[in-house]
KOLLUM-473164 format. One line per 4 residues: their letters; for each residue x, y, z of C-alpha. Coordinates in pm, 1 decimal. Layout:
% KOLLUM-473164
a> X:Y:Z; ...
% end
This chain:
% KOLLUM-473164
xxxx> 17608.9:11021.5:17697.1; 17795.3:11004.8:17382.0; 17971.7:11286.6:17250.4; 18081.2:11320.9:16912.6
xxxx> 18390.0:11517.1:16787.8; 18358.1:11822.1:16567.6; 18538.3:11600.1:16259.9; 18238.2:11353.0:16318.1
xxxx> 17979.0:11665.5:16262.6; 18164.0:11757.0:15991.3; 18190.5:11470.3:15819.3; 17953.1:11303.4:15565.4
xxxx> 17762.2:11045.8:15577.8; 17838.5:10753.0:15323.3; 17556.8:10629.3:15307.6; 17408.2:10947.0:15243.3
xxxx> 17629.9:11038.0:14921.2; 17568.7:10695.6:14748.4; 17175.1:10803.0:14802.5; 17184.2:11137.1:14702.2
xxxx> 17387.3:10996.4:14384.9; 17141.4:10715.4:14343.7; 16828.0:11010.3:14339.5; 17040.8:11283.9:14055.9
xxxx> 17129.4:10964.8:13813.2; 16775.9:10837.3:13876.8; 16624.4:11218.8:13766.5; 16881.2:11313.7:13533.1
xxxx> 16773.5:10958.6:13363.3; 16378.5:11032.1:13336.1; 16405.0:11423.3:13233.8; 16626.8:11291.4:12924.9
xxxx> 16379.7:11038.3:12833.4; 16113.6:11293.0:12870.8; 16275.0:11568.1:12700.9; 16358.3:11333.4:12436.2
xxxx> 16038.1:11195.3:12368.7; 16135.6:10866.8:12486.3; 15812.9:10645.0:12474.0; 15851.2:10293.5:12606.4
xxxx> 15705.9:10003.3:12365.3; 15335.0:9887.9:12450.4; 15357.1:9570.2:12644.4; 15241.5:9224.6:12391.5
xxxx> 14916.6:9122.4:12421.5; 14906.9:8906.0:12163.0; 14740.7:8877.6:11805.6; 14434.2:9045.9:11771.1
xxxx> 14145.3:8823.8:11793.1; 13811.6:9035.8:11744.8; 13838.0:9442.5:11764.8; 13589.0:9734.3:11634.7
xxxx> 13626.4:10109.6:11560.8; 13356.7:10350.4:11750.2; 13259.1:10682.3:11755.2; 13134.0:10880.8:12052.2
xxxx> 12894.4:11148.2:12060.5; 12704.7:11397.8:12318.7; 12351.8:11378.4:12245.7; 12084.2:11571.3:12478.9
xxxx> 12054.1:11547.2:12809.0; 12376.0:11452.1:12886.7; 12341.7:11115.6:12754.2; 12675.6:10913.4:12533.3
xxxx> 12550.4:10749.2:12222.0; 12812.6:10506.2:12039.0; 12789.2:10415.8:11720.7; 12970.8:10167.8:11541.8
xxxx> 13222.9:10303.2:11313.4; 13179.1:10174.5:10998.8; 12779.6:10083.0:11004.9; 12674.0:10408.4:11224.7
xxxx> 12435.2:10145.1:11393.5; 12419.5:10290.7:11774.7; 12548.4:10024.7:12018.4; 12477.9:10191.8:12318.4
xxxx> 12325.8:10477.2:12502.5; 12470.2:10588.0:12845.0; 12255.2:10777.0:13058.3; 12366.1:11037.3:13309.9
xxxx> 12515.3:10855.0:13579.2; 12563.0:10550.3:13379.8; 12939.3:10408.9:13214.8; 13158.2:10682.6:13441.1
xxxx> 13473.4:10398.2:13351.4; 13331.5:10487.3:12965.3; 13261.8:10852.3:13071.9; 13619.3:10888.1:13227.8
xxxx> 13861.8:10715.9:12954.0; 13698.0:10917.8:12700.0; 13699.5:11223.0:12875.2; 14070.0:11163.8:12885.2
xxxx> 14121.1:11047.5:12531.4; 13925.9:11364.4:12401.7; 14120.2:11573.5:12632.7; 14411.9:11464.4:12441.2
xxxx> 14261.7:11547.2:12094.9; 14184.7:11872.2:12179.1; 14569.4:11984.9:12321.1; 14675.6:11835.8:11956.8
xxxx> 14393.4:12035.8:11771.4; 14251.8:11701.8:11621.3; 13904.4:11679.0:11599.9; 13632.0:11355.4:11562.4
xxxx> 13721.5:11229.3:11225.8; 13896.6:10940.5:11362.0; 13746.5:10604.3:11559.0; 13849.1:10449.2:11845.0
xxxx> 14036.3:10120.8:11808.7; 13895.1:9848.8:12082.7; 14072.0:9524.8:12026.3; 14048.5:9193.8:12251.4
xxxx> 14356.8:8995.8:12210.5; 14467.0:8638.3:12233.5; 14584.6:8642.9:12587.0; 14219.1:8792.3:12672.5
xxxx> 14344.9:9153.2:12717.7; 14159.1:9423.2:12600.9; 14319.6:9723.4:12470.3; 14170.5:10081.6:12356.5
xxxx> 14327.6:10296.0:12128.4; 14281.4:10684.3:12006.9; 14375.2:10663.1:11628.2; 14387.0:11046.2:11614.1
xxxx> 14676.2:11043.9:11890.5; 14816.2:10677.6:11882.9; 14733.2:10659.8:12268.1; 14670.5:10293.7:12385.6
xxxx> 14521.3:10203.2:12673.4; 14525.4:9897.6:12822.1; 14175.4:9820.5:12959.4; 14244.3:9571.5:13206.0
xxxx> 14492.5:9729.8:13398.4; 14174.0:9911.1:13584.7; 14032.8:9531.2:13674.2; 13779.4:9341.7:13465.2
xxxx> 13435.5:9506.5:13587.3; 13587.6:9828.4:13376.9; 13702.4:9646.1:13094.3; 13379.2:9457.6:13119.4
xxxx> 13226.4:9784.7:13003.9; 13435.5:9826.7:12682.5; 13389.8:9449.9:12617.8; 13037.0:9506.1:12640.8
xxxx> 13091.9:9756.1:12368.0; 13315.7:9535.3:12165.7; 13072.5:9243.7:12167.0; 12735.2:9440.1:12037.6
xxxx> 12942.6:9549.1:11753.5; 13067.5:9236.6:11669.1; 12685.4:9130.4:11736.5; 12601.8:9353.0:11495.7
x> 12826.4:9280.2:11216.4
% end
């Protein structure tokens, strides 16, 4: 059995000061940027190759009907149960809009890039999303979007 003497129990660890240190610069570091308003740039995705404003409205039944922004032509009608990628992003966005007391009077950006990413954007709030971070059958679903618009032009 190893015994240990009582300056050993006293003592501190090393190892254990450099990590504690490592945790307070590492906290100290992200409540500054945070209190500070610190917003890291968007990543590139490249020139914009094709993009779209839409709106986004309840309608009865619980249905989403989007419109293209500038024509007002619907593009789409999502059906309870249907879109809940769609659903979800804009319940988020909207979210967002209504903490900042903005209301509907501005589109939604969707842009496809030259690199093939597909970005999403809250004009009201400057919020960007990047689409394909959430894997290409959800961005599929805003591309759809993009697409009849640009169909539709």
């Amino acid at each position: 059995m190893q015994t240990r003497t009582i300056a050993q129990n006293r003592g501190l660890n090393p190892g254990m000061l450099v990590l504690g240190a490592v945790v307070l610069a590492t906290l100290v570091g992200v409540a500054t940027a945070r209190l500070t308003g610190y917003r890291p740039a968007p990543p590139a995705g490249g020139a914009v190759v094709a993009s779209a404003d839409l709106r986004f409205e309840d309608a009865a039944a619980g249905v989403v009907r989007i419109y293209d922004w500038h024509s007002g032509r619907v593009l789409a009608d999502l059906e309870p149960g249907d879109g809940s990628f769609i659903r979800g992003v804009l319940r988020s966005l909207v979210r967002e809009r209504r903490s900042h007391e903005l209301g509907t009077a501005a589109p939604f950006h969707i842009a496809r890039h030259a690199d093939g990413t597909l970005t999403l954007e809250d004009t009201a709030t400057g919020r960007r999303i990047e689409l394909y971070a959430f894997g290409p059958t959800n961005a599929g679903a805003f591309a759809a979007l993009l697409d009849a618009s640009l169909a539709q032009s």
